[in-house]
VEXDREN-2710 file (C-alpha; in Angstrom, 1 decimal):
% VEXDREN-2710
k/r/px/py/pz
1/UNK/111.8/124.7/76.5
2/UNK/113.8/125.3/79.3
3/UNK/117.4/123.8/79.1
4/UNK/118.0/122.9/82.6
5/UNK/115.1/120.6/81.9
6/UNK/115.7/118.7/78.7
7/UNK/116.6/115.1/79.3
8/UNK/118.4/112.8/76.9
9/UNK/117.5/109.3/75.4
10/UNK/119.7/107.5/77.4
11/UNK/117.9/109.5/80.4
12/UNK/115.1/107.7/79.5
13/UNK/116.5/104.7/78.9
14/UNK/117.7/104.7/82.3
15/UNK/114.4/105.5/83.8
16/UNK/112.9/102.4/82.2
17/UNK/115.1/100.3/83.5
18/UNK/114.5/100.8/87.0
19/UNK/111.2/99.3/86.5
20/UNK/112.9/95.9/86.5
21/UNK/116.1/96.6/88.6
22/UNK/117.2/98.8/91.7
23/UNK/119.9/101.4/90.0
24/UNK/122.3/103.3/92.8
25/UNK/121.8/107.0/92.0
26/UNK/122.4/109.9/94.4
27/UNK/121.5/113.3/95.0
28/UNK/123.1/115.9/96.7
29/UNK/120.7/118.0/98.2
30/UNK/121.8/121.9/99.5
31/UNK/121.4/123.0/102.8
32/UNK/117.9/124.6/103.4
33/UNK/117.1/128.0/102.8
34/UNK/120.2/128.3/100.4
35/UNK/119.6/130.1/97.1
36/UNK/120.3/127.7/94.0
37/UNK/119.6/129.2/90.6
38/UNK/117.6/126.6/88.3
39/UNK/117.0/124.3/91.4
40/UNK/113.6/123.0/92.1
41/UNK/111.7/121.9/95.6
42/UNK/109.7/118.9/96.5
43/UNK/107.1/119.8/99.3
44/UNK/104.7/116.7/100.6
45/UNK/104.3/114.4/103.4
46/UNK/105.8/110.7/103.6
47/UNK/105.0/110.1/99.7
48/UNK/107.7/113.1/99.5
49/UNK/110.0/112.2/102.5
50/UNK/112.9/109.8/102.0
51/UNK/111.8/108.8/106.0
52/UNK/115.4/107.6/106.3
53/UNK/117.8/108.3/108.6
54/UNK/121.7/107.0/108.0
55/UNK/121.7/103.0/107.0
56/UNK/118.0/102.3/108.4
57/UNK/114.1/103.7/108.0
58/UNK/112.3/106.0/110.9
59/UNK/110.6/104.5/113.4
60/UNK/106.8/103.5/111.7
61/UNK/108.1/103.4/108.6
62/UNK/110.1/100.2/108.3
63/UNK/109.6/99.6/104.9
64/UNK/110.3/102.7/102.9
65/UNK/112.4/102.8/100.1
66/UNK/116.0/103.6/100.2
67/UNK/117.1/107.7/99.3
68/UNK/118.5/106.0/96.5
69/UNK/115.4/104.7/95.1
70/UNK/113.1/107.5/95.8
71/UNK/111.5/109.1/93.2
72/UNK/113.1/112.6/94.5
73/UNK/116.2/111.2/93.8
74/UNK/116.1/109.2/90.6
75/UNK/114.9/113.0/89.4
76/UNK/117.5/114.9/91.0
77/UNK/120.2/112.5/89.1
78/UNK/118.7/112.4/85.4
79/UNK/117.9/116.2/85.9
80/UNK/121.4/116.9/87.1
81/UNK/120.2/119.9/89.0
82/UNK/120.3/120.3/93.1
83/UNK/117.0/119.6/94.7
84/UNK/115.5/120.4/98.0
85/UNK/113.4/117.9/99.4
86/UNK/111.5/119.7/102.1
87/UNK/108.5/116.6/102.9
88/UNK/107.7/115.9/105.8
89/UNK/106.4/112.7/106.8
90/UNK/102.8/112.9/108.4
91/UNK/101.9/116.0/107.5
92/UNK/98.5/117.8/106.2
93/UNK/97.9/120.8/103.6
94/UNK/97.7/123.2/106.5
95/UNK/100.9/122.2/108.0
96/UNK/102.6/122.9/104.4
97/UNK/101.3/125.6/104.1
98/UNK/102.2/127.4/107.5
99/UNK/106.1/126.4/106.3
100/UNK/105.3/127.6/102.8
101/UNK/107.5/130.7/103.1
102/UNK/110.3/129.5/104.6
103/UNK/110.7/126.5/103.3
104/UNK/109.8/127.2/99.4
105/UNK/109.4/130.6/98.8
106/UNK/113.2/132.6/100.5
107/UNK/114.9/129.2/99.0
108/UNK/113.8/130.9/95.7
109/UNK/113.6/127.9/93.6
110/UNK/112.9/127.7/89.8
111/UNK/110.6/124.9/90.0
112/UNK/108.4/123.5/93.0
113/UNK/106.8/120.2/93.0
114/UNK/103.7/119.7/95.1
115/UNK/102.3/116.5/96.5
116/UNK/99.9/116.6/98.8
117/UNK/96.3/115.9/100.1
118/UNK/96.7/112.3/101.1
119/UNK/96.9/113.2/104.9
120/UNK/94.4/115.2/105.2
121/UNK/91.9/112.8/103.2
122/UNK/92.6/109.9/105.5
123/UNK/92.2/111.8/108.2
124/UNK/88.6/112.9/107.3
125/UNK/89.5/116.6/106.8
126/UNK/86.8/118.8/104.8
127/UNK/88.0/118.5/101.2
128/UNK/87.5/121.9/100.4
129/UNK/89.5/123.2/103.0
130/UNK/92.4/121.2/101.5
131/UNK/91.9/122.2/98.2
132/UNK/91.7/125.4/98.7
133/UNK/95.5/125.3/100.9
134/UNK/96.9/123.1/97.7
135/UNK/95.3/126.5/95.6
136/UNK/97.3/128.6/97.9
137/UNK/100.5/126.8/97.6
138/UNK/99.9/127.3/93.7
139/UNK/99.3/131.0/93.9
140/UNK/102.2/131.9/96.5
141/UNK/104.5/130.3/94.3
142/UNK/103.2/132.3/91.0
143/UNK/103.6/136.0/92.9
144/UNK/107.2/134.6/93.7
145/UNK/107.7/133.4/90.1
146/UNK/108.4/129.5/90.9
147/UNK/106.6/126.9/88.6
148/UNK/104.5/125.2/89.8
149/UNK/104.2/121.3/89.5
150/UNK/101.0/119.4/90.9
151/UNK/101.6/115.5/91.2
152/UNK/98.4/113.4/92.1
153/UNK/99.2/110.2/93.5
154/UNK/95.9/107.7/94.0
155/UNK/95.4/107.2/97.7
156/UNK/94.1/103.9/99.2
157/UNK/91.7/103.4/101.6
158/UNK/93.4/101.8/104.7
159/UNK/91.4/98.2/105.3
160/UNK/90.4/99.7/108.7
161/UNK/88.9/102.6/107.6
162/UNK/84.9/103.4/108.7
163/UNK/84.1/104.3/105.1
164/UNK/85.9/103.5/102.5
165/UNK/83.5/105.1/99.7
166/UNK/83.9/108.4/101.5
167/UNK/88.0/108.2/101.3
168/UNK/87.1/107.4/97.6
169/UNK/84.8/110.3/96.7
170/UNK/86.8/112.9/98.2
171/UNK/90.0/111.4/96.5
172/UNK/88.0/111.9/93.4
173/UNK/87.2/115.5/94.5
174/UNK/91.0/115.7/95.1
175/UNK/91.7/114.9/92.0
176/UNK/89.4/116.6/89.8
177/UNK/90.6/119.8/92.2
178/UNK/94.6/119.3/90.5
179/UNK/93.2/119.3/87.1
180/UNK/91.0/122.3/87.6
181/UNK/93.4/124.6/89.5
182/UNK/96.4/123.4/86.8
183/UNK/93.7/124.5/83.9
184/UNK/93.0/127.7/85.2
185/UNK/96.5/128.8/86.4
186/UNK/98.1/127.0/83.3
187/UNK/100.4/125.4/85.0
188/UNK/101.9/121.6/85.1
189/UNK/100.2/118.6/86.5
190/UNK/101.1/115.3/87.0
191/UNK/98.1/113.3/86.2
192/UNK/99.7/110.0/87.9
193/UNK/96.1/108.5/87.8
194/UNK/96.2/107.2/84.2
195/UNK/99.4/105.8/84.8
196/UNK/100.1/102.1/86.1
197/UNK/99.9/103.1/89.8
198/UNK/95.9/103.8/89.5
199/UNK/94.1/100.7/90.7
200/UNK/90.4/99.8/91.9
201/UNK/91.4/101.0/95.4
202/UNK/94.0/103.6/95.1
203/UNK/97.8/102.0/93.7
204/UNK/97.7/98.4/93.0
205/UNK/99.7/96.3/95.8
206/UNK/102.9/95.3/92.8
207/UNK/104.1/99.2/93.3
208/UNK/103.8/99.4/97.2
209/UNK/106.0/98.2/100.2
210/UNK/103.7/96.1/102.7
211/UNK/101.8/98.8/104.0
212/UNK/99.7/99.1/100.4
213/UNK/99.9/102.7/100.8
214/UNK/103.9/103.9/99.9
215/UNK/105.5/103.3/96.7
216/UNK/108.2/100.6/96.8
217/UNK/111.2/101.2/93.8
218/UNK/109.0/100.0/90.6
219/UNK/106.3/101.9/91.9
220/UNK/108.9/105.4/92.3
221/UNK/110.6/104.9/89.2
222/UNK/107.5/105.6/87.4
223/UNK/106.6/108.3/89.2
224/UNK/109.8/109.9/88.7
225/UNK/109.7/108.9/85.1
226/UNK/106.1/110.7/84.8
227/UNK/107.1/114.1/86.9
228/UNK/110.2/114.0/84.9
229/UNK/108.0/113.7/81.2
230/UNK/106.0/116.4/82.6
231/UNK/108.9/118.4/83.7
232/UNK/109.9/118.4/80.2
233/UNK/107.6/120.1/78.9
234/UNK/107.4/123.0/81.2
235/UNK/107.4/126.3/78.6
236/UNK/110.0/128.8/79.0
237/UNK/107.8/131.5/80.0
238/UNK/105.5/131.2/83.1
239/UNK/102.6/133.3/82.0
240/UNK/102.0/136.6/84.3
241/UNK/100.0/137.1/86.6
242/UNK/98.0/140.6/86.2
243/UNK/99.8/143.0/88.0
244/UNK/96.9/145.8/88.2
245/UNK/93.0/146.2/88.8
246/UNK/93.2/146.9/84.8
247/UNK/94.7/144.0/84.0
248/UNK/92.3/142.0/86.7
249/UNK/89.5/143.1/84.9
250/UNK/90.8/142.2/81.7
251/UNK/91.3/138.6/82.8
252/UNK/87.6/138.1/84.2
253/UNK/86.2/139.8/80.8
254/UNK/88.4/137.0/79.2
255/UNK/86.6/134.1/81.4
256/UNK/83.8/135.5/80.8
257/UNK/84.0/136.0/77.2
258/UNK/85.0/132.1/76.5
259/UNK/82.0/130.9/79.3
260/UNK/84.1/129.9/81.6
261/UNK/82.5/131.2/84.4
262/UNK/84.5/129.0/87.1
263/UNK/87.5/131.2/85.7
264/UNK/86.5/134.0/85.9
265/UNK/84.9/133.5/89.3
266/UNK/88.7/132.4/90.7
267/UNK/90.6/135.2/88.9
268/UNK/87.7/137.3/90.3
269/UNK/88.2/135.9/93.8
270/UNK/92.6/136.2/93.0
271/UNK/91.9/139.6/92.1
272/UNK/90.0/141.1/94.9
273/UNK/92.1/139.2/97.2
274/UNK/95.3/141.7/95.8
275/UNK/92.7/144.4/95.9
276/UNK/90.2/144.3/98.5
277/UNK/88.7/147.7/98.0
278/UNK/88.9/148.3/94.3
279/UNK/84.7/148.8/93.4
280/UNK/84.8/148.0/90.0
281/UNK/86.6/144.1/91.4
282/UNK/83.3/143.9/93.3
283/UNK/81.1/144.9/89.7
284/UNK/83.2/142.8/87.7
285/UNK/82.5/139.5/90.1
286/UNK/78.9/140.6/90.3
287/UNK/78.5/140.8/86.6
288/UNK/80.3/136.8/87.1
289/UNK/77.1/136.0/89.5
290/UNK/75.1/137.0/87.1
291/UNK/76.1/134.8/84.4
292/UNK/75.9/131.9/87.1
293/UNK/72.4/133.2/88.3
294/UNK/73.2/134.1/91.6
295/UNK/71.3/137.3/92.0
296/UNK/71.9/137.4/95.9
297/UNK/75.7/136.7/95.6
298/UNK/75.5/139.1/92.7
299/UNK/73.9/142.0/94.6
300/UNK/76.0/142.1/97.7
301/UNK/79.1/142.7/95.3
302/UNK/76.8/145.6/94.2
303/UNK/76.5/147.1/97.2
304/UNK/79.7/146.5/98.4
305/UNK/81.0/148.4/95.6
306/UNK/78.9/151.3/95.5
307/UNK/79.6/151.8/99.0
308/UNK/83.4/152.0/98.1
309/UNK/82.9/154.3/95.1
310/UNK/79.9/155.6/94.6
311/UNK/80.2/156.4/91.1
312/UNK/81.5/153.5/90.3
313/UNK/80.3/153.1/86.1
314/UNK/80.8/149.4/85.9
315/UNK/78.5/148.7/89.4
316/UNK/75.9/151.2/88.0
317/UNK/75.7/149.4/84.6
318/UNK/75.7/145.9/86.2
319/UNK/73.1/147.0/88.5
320/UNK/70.8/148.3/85.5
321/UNK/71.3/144.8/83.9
322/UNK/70.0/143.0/86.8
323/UNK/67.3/145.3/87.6
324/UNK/66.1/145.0/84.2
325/UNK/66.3/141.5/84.3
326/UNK/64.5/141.1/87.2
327/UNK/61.5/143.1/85.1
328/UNK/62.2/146.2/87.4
329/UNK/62.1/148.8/84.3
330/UNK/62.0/151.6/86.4
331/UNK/65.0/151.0/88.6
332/UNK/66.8/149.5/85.7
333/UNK/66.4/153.1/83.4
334/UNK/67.6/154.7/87.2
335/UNK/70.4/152.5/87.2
336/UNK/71.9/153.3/83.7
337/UNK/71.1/157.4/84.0
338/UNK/72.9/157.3/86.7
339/UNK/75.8/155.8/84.7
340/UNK/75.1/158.2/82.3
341/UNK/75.0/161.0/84.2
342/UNK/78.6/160.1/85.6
343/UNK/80.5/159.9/82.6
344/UNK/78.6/161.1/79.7
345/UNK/81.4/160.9/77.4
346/UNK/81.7/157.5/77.7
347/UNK/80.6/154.7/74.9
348/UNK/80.5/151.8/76.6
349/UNK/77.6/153.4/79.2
350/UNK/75.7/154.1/76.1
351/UNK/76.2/150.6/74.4
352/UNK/75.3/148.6/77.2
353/UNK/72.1/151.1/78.0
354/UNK/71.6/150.3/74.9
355/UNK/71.9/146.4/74.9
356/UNK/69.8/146.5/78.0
357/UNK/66.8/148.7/76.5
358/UNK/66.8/146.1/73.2
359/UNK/67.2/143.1/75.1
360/UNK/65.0/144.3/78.1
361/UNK/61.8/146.0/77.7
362/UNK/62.1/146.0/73.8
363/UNK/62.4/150.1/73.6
364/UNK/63.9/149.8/70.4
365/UNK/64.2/153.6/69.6
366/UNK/65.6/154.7/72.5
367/UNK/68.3/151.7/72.2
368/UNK/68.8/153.4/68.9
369/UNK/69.6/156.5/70.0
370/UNK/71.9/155.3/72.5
371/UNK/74.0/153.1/70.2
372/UNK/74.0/156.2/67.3
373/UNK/75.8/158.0/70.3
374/UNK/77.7/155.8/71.3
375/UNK/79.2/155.5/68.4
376/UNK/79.4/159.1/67.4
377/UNK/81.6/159.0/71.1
378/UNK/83.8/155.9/70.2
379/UNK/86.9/155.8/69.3
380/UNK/87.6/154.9/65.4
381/UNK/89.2/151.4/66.6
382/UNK/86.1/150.5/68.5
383/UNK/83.4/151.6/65.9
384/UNK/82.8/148.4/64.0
385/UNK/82.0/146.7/67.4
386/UNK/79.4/149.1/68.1
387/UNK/78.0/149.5/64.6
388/UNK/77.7/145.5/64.7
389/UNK/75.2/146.1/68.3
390/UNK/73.3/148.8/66.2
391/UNK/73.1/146.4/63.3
392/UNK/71.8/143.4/66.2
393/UNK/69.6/146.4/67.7
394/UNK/68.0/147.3/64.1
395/UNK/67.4/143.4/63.7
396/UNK/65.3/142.7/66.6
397/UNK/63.3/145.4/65.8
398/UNK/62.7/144.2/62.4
399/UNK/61.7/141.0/63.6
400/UNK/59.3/142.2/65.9
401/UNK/57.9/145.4/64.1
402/UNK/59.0/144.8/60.2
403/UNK/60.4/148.6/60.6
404/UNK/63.3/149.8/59.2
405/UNK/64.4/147.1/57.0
406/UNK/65.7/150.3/54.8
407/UNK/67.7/151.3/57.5
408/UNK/69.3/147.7/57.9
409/UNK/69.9/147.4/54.1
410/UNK/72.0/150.9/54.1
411/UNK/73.9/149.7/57.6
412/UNK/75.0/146.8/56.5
413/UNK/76.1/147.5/53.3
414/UNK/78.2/150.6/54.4
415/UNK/79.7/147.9/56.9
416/UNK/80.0/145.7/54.4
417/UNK/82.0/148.0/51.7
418/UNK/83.7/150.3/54.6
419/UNK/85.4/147.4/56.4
420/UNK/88.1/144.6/55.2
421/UNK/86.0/142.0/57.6
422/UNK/86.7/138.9/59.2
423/UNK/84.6/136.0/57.4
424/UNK/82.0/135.0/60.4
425/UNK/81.2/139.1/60.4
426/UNK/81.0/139.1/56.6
427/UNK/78.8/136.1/56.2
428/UNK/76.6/137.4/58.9
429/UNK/76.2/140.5/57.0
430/UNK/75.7/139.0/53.8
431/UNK/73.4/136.6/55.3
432/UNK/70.9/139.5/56.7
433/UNK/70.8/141.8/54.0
434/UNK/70.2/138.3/51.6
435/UNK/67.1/138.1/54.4
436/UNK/66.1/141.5/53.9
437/UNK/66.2/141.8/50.1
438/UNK/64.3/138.4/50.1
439/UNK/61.4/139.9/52.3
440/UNK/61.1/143.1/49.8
441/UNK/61.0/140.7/46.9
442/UNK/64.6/141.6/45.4
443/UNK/65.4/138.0/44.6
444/UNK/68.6/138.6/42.6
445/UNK/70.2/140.6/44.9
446/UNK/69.3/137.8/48.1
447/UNK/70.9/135.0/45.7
448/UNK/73.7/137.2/45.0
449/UNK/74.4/137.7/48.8
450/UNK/74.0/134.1/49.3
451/UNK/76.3/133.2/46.5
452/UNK/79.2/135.1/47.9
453/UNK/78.6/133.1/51.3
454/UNK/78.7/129.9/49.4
455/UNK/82.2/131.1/47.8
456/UNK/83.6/132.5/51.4
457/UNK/82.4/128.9/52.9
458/UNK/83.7/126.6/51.2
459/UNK/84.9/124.0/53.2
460/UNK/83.4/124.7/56.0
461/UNK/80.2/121.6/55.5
462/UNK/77.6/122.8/58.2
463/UNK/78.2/126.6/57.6
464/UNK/77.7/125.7/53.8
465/UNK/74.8/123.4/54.4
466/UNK/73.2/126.9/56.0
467/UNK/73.9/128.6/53.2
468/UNK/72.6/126.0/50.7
469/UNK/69.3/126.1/52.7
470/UNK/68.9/129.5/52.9
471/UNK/69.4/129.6/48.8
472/UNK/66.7/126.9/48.9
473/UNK/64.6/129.4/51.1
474/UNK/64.8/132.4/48.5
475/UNK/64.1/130.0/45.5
476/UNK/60.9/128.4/47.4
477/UNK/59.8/132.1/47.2
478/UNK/60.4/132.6/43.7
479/UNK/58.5/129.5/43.0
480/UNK/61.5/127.8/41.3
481/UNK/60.3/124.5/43.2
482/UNK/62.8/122.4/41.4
483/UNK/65.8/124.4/41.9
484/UNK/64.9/125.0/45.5
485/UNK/65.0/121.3/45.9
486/UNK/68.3/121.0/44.3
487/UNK/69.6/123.3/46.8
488/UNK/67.8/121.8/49.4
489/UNK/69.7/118.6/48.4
490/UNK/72.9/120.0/48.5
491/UNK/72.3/120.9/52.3
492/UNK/71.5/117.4/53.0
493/UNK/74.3/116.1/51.0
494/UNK/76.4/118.4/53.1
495/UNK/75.3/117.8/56.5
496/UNK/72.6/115.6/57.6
497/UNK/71.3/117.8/60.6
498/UNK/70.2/120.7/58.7
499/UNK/66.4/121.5/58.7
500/UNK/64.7/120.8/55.3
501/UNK/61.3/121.2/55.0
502/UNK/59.0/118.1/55.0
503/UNK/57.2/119.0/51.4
504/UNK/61.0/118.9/50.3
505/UNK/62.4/116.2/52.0
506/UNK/59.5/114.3/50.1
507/UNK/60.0/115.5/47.0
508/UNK/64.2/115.3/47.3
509/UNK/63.4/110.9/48.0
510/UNK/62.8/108.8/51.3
511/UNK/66.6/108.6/51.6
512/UNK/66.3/111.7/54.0
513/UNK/65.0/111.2/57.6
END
């Protein structure tokens, strides 16, 4: 935790009580553009802005709350730590924005609180292009390693307005937009909207001044008392931004990996945005189309970045993929040759050729022959991964033809007595070969296999549950009717979603459904 944040317990107490009484606190505020170690910045419009000159308010704003009982200042005092206010009232996303620099970024704060959006909404402004300036704000202020800190504040539909609903759905968009961006860049957000000052119709009217639009002193001492909670728990290390096309690629893989597909989409977008004409940026959004379905989207990136490098691998593989999904065979072998032909001494051409050619057109032994070299070409750290696709590759190929179960039976069991492995790859091993070794009859050695994953699951009910079937699956084939219906049982007992068999679920009672 960052010291120059922690807050003490009468800090809070203090807080509280300006719910039910005006407190005199002031905060010094340095002159702009002056470098303050540990200090943070507040940028906004009028929900920022004190809108006070000396002793009365701005003209149009005659009822806004004192500096002393602005939320800006009530967190300036309990933080103990200078603070920049830099709002200005009136003003839209786009107007920040254009002041971003010099306002925010050469002041070189530690910490920069954005409010914003409200402006822009009530004046009818297209919601994406104010999200995608509040995004901006966020990702300037990560390059110049400032925190970021988005504060949502519920905005009320003026009683004039044409359409109220459509200040309310894009407020809605507004919002959801602050969670998003602050889940992706893992940063801090002030989610003001499950607080007391989110009402039917933007902040109820007991935390306003007359207007029913800006926060009168109840309604600012809990906002500063939830930017100051959320403050708190800001983590002492901003996480980094990639600093390479490497690094960039990494981070989409990792989107991608986890299905977040919006991720990887953004860092995809962040990434080519740093690097406008790196190819294999353009291959690794394309392969991010893909997983969304967007062929069209998806082959522009291709083109775009075989026309930058030309024998660019990862555009090459990632147009055999789509090729062969499309049911293009031909283009799709072209499309991985070619990848081939580039860098022949590379395994990850040969796995995914490989992948492709199982998943694809079912050409099972030339997907064979491919993963068997691309192992024989991989590194000793990366060989279990791809003896674990020839294992999947040697499966479908059972399934389909009944062939080389031998093979399967001596892969996985070199796996299994080569490798310390994790218990999901064990299990999965175990739970094949048990397969195998029931469909050739060897009913010990399938129980035996199952046994072990009963052992390695314990405590784990629905895994189990599996396992229990599958032991009532080998037993049904031995004939042992009763025991199978025992184990069946178990499964039940275990989780109440697993398949059972209607004969058994009969002959186990009516209990089950």
């Amino acid at each position: 935790m960052r010291t120059l944040y922690r807050w003490t317990r009468e800090g809070l107490i203090l807080i509280s009580l300006l719910l039910l009484l005006t407190v005199s606190v002031f905060a010094a505020e340095p002159p702009a553009g002056k470098t303050v170690e540990g200090s943070l910045v507040c940028i906004g419009d009028d929900m920022t802005d004190a809108v006070w000159e000396t002793g009365k308010a701005l003209p149009g704003y005659p009822y806004i709350v004192k500096p002393e009982e602005h939320w800006t200042s009530l967190l300036a005092k309990d933080l103990s730590v200078p603070l920049l206010n830099v709002g200005i009232a009136g003003q839209r996303t786009d107007e920040m924005l254009a002041r971003f620099q010099k306002d925010v970024i050469d002041c070189h704060p530690d910490t920069c609180i954005i409010l914003a959006g409200q402006n822009d909404i009530l004046q009818g402004r297209q919601i994406q292009d104010v999200i995608r300036n509040i995004r901006t704000m966020v990702t300037l202020c990560r390059k110049n390693d400032i925190w970021p800190v988005l504060v949502y504040l519920p905005i009320t539909a003026p009683a004039d307005a044409v359409n109220k609903q459509a200040v309310h759905r894009a407020a809605q968009m507004l919002y959801d937009a602050h969670k998003e961006i602050a889940e992706q860049e893992h940063i801090t957000f002030v989610d003001v909207h499950k607080t007391k000052l989110q009402g039917n119709n933007g902040v109820p009217s007991l935390y306003t001044i007359r207007d029913r639009v800006h926060l009168n002193a109840m309604g600012q001492a809990i906002l500063a008392r939830e930017i100051l909670a959320a403050i708190n728990d800001i983590p002492d290390q901003m996480p980094v931004l990639p600093t390479s096309v490497s690094e960039w690629q990494d981070t989409i893989r990792h989107y991608r990996e986890k299905g977040n597909t919006k991720g990887a989409l953004r860092a995809a977008e962040d990434a080519l945005a740093a690097y406008p004409k790196a190819a294999v940026l353009f291959a690794a959004r394309a392969n991010v189309y893909l997983d969304q379905s967007d062929a069209d989207k998806a082959e522009a990136d291709l083109q775009q970045a075989l026309q930058l490098q030309p024998d660019c691998i990862d555009a090459w593989l990632a147009t055999g993929a789509k090729r062969m999904g499309e049911g293009n065979v031909k283009k799709g072998r072209e499309a991985f040759e070619r990848a081939a032909a580039i860098e022949p001494g590379n395994p990850e051409v040969f796995r995914s050729k490989a992948y492709y050619y199982d998943l694809g057109i079912a050409d099972y032994p030339e997907a064979l022959s491919d993963i068997n070299h691309a192992i024989q070409l991989a590194a000793e750290e990366d060989k279990e991964e791809m003896e674990f696709t020839r294992i999947d590759i040697e499966l479908s190929m059972y399934l389909y033809t009944k062939e080389i179960g031998g093979q399967i039976l001596q892969d996985t069991t070199e796996l299994l007595e080569a490798k310390d492995l994790e218990i999901d790859k064990r299990t999965f091993l175990l739970g094949l070969r048990s397969l195998i070794y029931k469909e050739q009859g060897a009913y010990a050695k399938a129980l035996a296999d199952n046994a072990e994953i009963i052992s390695l699951r314990q405590g784990n009910n629905k895994k189990l549950s599996v396992a229990y079937s599958s032991k009532a699956s080998i037993l049904n084939e031995m004939k042992e009717e009763a025991l199978a219906a025992k184990a069946y049982a178990r499964a039940a007992e275990l989780d109440a979603e697993v398949y059972i068999p209607y004969h058994y679920r009969k002959l186990i009672g009516g209990a089950l459904k």
